[in-house]
C-alpha positions in Angstrom: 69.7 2.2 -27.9 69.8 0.4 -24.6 72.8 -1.5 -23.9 70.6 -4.6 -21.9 68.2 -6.7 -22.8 65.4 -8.6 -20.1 65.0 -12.4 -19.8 61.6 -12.9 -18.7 60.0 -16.4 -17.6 56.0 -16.9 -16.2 54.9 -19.4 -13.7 51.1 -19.4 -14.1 48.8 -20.9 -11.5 44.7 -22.0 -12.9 42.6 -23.1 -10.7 40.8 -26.2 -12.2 37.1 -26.4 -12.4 35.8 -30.1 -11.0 33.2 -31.6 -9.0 35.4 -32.4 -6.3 38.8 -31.2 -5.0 41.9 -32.8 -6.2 43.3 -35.5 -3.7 39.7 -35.7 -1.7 35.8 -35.9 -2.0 34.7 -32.7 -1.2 33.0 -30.0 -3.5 35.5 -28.2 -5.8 33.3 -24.9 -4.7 35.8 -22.0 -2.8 32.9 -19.8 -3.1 30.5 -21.9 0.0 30.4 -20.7 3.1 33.8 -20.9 4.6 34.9 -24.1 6.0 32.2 -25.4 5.0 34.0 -27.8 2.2 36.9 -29.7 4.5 37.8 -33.3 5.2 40.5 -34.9 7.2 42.2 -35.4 3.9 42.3 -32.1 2.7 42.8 -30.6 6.3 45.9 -33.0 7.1 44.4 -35.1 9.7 46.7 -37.5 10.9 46.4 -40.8 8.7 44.1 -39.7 6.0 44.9 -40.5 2.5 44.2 -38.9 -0.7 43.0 -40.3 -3.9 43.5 -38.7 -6.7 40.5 -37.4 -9.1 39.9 -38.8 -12.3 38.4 -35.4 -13.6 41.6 -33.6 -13.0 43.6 -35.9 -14.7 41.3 -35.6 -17.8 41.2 -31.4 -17.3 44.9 -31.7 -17.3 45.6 -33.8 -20.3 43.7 -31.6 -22.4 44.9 -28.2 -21.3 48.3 -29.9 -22.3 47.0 -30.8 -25.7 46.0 -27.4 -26.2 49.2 -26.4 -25.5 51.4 -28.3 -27.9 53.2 -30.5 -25.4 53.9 -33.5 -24.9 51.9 -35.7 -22.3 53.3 -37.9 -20.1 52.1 -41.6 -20.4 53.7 -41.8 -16.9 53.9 -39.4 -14.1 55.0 -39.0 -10.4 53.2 -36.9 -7.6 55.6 -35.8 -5.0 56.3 -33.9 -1.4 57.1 -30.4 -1.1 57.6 -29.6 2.4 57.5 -26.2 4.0 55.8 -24.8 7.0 53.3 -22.0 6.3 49.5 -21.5 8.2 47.9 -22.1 4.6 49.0 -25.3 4.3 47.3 -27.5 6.8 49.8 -30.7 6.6 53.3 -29.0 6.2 53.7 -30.3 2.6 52.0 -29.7 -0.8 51.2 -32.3 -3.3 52.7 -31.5 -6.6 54.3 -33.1 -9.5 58.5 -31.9 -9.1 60.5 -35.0 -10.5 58.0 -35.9 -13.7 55.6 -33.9 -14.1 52.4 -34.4 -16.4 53.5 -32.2 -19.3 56.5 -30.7 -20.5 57.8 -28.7 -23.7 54.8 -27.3 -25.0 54.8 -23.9 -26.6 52.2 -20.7 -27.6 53.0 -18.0 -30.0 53.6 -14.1 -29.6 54.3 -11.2 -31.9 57.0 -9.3 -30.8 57.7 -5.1 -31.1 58.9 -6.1 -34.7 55.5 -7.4 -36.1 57.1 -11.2 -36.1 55.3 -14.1 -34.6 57.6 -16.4 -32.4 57.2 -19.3 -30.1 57.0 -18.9 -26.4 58.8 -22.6 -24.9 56.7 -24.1 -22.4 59.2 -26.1 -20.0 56.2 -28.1 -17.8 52.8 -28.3 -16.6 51.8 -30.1 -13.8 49.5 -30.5 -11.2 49.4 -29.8 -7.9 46.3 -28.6 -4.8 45.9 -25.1 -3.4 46.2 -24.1 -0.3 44.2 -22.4 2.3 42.8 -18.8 1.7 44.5 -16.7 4.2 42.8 -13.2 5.6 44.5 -10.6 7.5 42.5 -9.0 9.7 45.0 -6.8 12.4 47.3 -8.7 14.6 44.7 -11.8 13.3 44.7 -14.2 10.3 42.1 -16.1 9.9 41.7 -19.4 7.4 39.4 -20.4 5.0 40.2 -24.0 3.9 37.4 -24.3 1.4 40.2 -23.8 -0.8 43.1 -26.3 0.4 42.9 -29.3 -1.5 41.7 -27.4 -4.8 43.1 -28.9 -8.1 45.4 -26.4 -9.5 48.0 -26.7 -12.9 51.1 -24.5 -13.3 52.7 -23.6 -16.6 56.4 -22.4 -16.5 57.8 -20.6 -19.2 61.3 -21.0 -20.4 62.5 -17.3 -20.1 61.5 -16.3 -23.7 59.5 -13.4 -22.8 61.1 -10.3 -23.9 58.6 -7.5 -21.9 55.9 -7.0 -20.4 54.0 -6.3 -23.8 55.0 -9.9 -24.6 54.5 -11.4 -21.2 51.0 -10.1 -21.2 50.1 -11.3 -24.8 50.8 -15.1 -23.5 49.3 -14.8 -19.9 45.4 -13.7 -22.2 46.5 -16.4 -24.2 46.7 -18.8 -21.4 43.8 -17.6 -19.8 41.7 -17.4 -23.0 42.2 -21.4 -24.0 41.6 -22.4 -20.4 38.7 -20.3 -19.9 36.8 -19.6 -23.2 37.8 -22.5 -24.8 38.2 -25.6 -22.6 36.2 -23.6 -20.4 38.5 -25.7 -17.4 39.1 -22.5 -15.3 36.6 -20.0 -14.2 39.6 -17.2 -14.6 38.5 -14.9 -11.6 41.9 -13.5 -10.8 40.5 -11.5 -7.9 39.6 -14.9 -6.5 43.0 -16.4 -7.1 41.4 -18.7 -10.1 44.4 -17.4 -12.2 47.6 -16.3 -10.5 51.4 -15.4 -12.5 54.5 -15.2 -11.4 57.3 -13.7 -13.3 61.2 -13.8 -13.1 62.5 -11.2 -14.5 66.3 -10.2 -15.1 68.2 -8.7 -17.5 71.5 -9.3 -19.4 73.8 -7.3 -21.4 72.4 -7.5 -25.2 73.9 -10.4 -27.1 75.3 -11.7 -24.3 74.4 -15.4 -22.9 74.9 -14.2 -19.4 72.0 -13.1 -16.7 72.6 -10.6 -13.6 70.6 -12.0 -10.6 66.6 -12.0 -11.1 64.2 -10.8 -9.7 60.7 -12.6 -8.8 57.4 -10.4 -8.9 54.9 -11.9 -7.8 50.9 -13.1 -7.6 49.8 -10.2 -10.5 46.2 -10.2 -10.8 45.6 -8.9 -14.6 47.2 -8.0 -17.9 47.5 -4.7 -17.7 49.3 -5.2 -14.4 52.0 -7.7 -15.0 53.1 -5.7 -18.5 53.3 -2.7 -16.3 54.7 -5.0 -13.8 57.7 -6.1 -15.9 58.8 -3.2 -17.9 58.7 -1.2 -14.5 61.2 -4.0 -12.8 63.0 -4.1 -16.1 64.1 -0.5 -15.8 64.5 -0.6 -12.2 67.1 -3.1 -12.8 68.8 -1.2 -15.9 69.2 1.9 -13.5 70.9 -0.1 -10.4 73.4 -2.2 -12.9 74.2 1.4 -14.6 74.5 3.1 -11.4 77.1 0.4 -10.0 75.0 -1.7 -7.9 74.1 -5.0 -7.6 70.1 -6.6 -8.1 69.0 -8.3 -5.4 67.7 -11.7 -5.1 63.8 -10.6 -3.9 60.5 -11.8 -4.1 58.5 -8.1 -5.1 54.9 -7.5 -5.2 52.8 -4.6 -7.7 52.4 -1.6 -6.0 49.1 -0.5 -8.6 48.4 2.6 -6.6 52.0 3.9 -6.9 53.0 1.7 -10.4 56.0 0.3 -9.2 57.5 -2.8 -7.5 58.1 -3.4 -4.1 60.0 -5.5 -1.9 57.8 -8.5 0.2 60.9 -10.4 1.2 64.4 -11.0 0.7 66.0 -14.4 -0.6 69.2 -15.6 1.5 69.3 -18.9 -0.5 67.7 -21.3 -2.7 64.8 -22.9 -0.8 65.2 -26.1 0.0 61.8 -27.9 -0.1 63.2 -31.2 0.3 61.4 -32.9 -2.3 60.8 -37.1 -2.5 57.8 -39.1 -4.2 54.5 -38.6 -2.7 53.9 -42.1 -0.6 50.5 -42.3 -0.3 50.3 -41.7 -4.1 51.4 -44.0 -6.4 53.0 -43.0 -10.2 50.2 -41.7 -12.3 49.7 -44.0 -15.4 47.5 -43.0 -18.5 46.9 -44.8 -21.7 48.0 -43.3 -25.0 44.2 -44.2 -26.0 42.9 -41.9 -23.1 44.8 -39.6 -24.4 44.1 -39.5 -28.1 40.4 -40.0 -26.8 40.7 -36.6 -25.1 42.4 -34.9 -28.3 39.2 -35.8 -30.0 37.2 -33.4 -28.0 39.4 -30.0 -28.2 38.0 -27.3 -30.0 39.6 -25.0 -32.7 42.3 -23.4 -30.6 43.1 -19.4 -31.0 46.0 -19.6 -33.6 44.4 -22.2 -35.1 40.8 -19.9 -35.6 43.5 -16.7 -36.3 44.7 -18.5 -39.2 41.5 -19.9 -40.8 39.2 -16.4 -40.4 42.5 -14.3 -41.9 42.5 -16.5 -45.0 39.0 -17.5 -45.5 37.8 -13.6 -44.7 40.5 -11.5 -45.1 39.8 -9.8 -41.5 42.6 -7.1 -40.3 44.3 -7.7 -36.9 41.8 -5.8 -34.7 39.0 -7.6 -36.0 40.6 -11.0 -36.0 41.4 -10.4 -32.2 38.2 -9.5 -31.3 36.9 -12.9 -33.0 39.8 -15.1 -31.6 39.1 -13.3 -28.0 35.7 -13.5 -28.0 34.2 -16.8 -29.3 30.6 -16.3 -28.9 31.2 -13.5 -31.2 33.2 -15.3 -33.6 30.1 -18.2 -33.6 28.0 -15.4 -34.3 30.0 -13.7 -36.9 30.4 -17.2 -38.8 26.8 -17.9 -38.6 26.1 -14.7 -40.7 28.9 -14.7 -42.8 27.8 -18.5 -43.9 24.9 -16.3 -45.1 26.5 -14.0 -47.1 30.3 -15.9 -47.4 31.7 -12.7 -49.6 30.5 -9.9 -47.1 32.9 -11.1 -44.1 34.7 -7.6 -43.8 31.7 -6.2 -43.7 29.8 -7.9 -41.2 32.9 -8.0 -39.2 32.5 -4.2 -39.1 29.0 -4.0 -38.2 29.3 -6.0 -35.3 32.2 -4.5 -33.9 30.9 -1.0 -35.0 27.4 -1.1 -33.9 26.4 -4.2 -32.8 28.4 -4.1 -29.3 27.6 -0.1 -29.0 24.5 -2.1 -27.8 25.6 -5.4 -26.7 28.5 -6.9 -24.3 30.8 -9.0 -25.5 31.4 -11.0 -22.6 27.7 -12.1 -22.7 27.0 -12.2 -26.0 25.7 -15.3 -26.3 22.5 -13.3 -25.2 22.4 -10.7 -28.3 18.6 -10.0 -29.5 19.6 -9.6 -32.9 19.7 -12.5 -35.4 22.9 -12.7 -37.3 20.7 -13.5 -40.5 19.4 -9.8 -40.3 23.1 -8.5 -40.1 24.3 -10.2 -42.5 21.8 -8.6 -45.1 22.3 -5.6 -44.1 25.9 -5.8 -45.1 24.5 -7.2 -48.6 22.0 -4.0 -48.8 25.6 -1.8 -47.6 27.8 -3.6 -49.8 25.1 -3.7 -53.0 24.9 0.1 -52.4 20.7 -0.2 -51.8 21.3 2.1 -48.8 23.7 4.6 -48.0 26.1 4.9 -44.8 23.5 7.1 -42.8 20.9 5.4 -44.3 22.2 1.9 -42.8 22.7 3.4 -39.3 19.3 4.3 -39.4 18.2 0.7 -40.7 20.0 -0.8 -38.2 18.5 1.1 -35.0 14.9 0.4 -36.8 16.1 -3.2 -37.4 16.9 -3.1 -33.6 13.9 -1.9 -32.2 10.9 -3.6 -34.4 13.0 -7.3 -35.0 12.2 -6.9 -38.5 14.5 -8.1 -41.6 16.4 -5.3 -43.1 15.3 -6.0 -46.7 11.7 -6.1 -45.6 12.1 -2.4 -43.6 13.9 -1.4 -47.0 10.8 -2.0 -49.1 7.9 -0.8 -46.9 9.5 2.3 -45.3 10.1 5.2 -47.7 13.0 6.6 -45.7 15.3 4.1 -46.8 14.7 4.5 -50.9 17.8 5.8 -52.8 17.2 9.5 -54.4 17.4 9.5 -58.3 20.1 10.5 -60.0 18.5 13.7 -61.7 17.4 14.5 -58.2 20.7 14.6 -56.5 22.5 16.0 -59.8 20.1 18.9 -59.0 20.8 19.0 -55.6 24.9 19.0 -56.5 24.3 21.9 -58.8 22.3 23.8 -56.6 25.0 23.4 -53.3 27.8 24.4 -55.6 25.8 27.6 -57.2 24.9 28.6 -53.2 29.0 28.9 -52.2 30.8 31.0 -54.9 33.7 31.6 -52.0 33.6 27.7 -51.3 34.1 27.1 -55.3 37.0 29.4 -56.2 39.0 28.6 -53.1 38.6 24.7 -54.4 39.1 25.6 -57.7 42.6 28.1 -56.2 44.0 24.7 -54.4 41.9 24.4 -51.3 40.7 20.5 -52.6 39.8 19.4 -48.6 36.4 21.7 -49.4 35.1 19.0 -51.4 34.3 17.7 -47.6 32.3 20.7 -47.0 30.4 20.1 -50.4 29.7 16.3 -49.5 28.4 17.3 -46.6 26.0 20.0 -47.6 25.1 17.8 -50.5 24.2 14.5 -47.6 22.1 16.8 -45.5 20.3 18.0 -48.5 19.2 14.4 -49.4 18.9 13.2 -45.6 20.9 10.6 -46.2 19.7 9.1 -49.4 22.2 10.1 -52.0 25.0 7.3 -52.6 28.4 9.0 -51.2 30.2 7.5 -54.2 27.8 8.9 -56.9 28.0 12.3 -54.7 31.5 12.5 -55.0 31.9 12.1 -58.6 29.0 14.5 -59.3 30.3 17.2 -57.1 34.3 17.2 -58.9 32.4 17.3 -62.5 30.4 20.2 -61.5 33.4 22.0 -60.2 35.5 21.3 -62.8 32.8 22.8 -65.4 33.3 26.2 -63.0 36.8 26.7 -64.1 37.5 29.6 -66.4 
């Protein structure tokens, strides 16, 4: 058992879908032609002023909504200043003394199976900067993106590892994405970018060796690898003697490891005071509750509701929650057939998306009204197993309603039982060896007699009625 525990915290940056950039009028598109997008506001020329954009404000009210926290009725936009070539006029725009939401929270299951809350501290706004491109001894600028409206959410540092830290970076990205649909979540673009502080502590106690930031981790996968790698990286120096370092550390994916991008001499002083060409932002608690009106069922929310109204397992319930065109689908069939959830849960994540993609399945060819009776025909035993993969493929390729194929297509009528009992008896009189090693112990060869039995009947014998067939005959063999 280890003797240290990690204290883990996220700073996630979304890039905000609007018409126009945040502080400025021009078009919220990064993907033009570069350059092409740029004012003197959002390129720092001398005197011009921003104002602020009403479809931001909106976008960021209701991403805190979705996240449980509390909004702001009153809010300040301030200065922070620092010299880089990204950032056109020395300072960034950003909310640091109040910001627009604070103390909102998203669940995770830990290693132990329990749910817990993840604390949100604050969300705020700020703009983007310039998209820099190093090319040699050269770095060239494309400000298409300075200017563009960006929130951050910073965790307390609740995050116990990177399995954890991963779980609420897709949660993030799934309500701003799927469901506000407010970021378009391209993290090779930069659309979504996390941070994460990581340090450790010894366990139970209350206090932390120096942290460590790694930073700008482009997926899920990554910043879990990300994390546990730094965490034990910092368990071997503290056991070996040494010190952490204070270090800004970037994901090596090639080699999976951290590595060092600079070293930290001191707490950064940005110098921070109230933005003056920006007033305190001021919202109604109308406009807010008018914006409340409008989110959709959240994930935990939808988690909950298709667990107790279906009784879906954990896989399928994340691939519902994840997924929301296929959850509208799913719940469109099931309202057909309300008792065959499980069921039609399995048949679209068993065969329906061998054929279809999930991420556009908004596009699928087949109705949910003819999945949801083949479920009824597979759960009212009118086909068997093989026979309903079979149904389905010729469900798939003419369009036609499985109960209509059923009737008109001879290949999918259930065998009599006098004809399979005959076909049982004949199976078990063709494998004396098979029969007295099953009857000597060996039970797993009732397998072998299913089988023989299924291939027999191509499919059209019920499995159940097989089965209980097959051990009567056997046990009439015994001497």
């Amino acid at each position: 058992m280890t003797r240290y525990e990690a204290v883990i915290g996220l700073e996630i940056h979304l890039q905000i879908k609007t018409a126009t950039k945040a502080f400025c009028r021009c078009a919220g598109d990064y993907n033009a032609p570069s350059n092409r997008n740029i004012c003197p506001v959002c390129t720092g020329a001398p005197g011009a002023l921003p104002v602020l954009s009403d479809e931001f404000v909106a976008r960021a009210v209701k991403f805190c909504l979705a996240l449980g926290a509390q909004v702001n009725l009153t809010s300040s936009f301030d200065r922070k200043n620092y010299f880089y070539p990204d950032m056109p006029k020395n300072y960034q725009i950003t909310q640091f003394f109040t910001p627009i939401g604070s103390e909102g929270h998203l669940a995770v299951t830990g290693s132990d199976g329990t749910e817990r809350d993840i604390r949100i501290e604050r969300i705020h706004m700020e703009e983007d900067t310039a998209k820099s491109a190093h090319m040699g001894e050269r770095t060239l600028l494309n400000f298409n993106r300075a200017g563009l409206p960006l929130i951050e959410v910073v965790s307390h540092p609740d995050l116990k590892s990177g399995e954890e830290a991963a779980q609420y970076f897709k949660k993030i990205y799934d309500i701003a994405v799927k469901y506000l649909d407010i970021c378009h979540g391209n993290m090779e673009e930069g659309n979504l970018r996390c941070d994460a502080n990581v340090s450790i502590r010894p366990v139970g106690s209350s206090e932390l060796f120096t942290k460590a930031e790694v930073k700008n981790v482009n997926s899920f996968a990554f910043i879990a690898k990300a994390i546990d790698y730094e965490i034990e990286r910092q368990i071997a120096i503290v056991t070996g003697g040494g010190e952490v370092e204070s270090e800004t550390r970037l994901w090596n994916a090639k080699l999976k490891r951290t590595e060092t991008m600079r070293k930290k001499s001191g707490r950064n002083d940005y110098r921070y005071f109230n933005e003056p060409d920006l007033g305190p932002l001021r919202i109604t608690a109308e406009f807010v509750e008018q914006i409340r009106r409008t989110l959709p069922e959240l994930p935990d929310a939808k988690r909950r509701r298709l667990r107790d109204a279906y009784g879906l397992n954990n896989e399928m319930l994340d691939l519902m929650v994840g997924y929301p065109a296929v959850c509208a689908y799913f719940e469109t069939a099931a309202a057909l057939y309300p008792t065959g959830g499980r069921t039609i849960a399995s048949w679209i994540a068993g065969e329906l998306l061998r054929v279809e993609d999930k991420e556009h399945f908004a596009a699928v060819k087949t109705p949910p009204a003819h999945i949801a009776s083949l479920a009824r025909l597979v759960d009212e035993k009118r086909v068997t197993g093989p026979q309903a993969k079979e149904l389905f493929a010729v469900m798939r390729e003419t369009g036609h309603d499985p109960n209509e194929i059923v009737v008109a297509d001879p290949r999918f009528q259930q065998m009599a039982g006098g004809e399979t009992a005959a076909m049982v008896t004949a199976v078990v009189d063709e494998n004396p060896d098979a029969v007295e090693k099953y009857l000597g112990g060996k039970e797993n060869l009732l397998g072998f007699f299913m089988g023989q039995v299924m291939k027999r009947s191509k499919g059209k014998a019920d499995p159940a009625e097989v089965t209980e067939m097959i051990k009567k005959e056997l046990t009439k063999r015994k001497k």
